[in-house]
N, C-alpha and C positions, 0 to 999 in steps of 0.2 A: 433064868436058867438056860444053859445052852443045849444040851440035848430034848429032852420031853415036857410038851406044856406041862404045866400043871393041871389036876384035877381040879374041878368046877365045886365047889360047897355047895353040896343039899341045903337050901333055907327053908325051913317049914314054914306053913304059913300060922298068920299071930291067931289065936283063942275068940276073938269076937266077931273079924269079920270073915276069916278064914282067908287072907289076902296076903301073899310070900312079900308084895312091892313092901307093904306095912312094915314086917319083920325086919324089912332091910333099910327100911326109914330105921327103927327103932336101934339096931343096930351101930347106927351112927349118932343118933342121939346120944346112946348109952356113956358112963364112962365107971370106970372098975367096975366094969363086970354085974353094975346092977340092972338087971335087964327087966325087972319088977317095975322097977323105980321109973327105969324110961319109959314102958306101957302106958302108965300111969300119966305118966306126964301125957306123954300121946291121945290118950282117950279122953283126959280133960282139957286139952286143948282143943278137940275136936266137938267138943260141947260146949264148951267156948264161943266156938266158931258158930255152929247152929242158932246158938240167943243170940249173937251178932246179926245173923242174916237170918233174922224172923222171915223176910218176905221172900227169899229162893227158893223155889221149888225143888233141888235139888237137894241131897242129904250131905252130911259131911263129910263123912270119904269120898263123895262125887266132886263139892269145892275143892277140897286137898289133891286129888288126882290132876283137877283144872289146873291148879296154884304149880302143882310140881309140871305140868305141860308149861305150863306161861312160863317158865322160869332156866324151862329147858335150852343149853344154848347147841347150834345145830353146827357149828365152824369155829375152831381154836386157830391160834397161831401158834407154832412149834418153833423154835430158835434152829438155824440152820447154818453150817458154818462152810462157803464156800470161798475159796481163795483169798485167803486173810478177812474177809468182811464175814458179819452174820448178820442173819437175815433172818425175819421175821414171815416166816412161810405160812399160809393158812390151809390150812386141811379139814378134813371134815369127821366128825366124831363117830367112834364106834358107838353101840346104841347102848351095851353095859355101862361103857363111861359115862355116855349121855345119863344116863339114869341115877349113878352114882355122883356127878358132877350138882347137878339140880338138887338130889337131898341134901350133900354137903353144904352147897353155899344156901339152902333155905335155914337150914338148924346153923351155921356160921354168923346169919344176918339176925335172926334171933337172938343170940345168943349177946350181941353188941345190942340188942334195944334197952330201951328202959324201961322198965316193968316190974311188977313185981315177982310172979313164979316164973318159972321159965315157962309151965302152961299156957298162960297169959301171953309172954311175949311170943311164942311159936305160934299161938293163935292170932293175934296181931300182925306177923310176917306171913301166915297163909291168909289172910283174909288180902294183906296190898297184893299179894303176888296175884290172887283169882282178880285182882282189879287192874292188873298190871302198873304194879307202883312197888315201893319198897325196894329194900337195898338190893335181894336176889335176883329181883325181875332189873334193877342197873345192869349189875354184875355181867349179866348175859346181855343185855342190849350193847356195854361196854366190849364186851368180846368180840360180838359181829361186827363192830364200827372197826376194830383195830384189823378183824379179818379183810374189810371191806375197803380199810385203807391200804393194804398192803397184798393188794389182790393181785399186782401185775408181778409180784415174785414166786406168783401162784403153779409156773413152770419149773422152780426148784423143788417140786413135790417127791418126797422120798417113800 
């Protein structure tokens, strides 16, 4: 948009744990519209997770918050076009993106496992990510290394 941001979407928070982050997990889980469906998936996956890790003290939207922290990446590189070359600029995340980046690629790296529901496999990529393993927790280690290589065109920052 060139003239006025956009207005910011109200997210409610989801029926069980009263949590907006959840809603907007679920959100991106979702596909046509069935937002039932992806709950579902959500909250058996997260009891999933629980029989997984008998011995955590912790409950399972505590693992899942960890899982989406560990997976979080803090520096992209944004392509930058200066005088016939482009360049591989790294910069540092807004904290919506950050947020919205980590759900994506955890339900993305799910979604490629092998498993049998997708409950199953969401439960499986939140348990590697709270261990830091699995594709999501790559994903973002792979981001910082490419930021970390190409640090010194860190002066092309826009």
């Amino acid at each position: 948009m060139r003239k006025a941001k956009p207005k910011k979407r109200v997210v409610l928070p989801d029926p069980v744990f009263h949590d907006v982050k959840v809603t907007k997990f679920v959100n991106h889980l979702m596909f046509d519209g069935k937002k039932n469906t992806a709950f579902t998936i959500f909250y058996n996956a997260l009891e999933t997770v629980k029989s997984k890790m008998p011995n955590e003290e912790k409950t399972a939207l505590e693992i899942w918050k960890k899982a989406l922290e560990n997976v979080t990446p803090q520096v992209e590189v944004k392509s930058r076009r200066v005088g016939g070359a482009t360049f591989q600029v790294p910069t540092e995340i807004r904290a919506d993106r950050k947020e919205s980046i980590s759900m994506k690629n955890l339900i993305i790296f799910a979604r490629k496992r092998g498993g049998k529901t997708m409950a199953d496999k969401l439960a499986a990529e939140i348990v590697d990510a709270f261990n830091d393993q699995g594709g999501a927790y790559k994903r973002k280690e792979d981001m910082h290394r490419m930021a970390e290589a190409n640090r010194a065109f860190a002066h092309f920052r826009f």
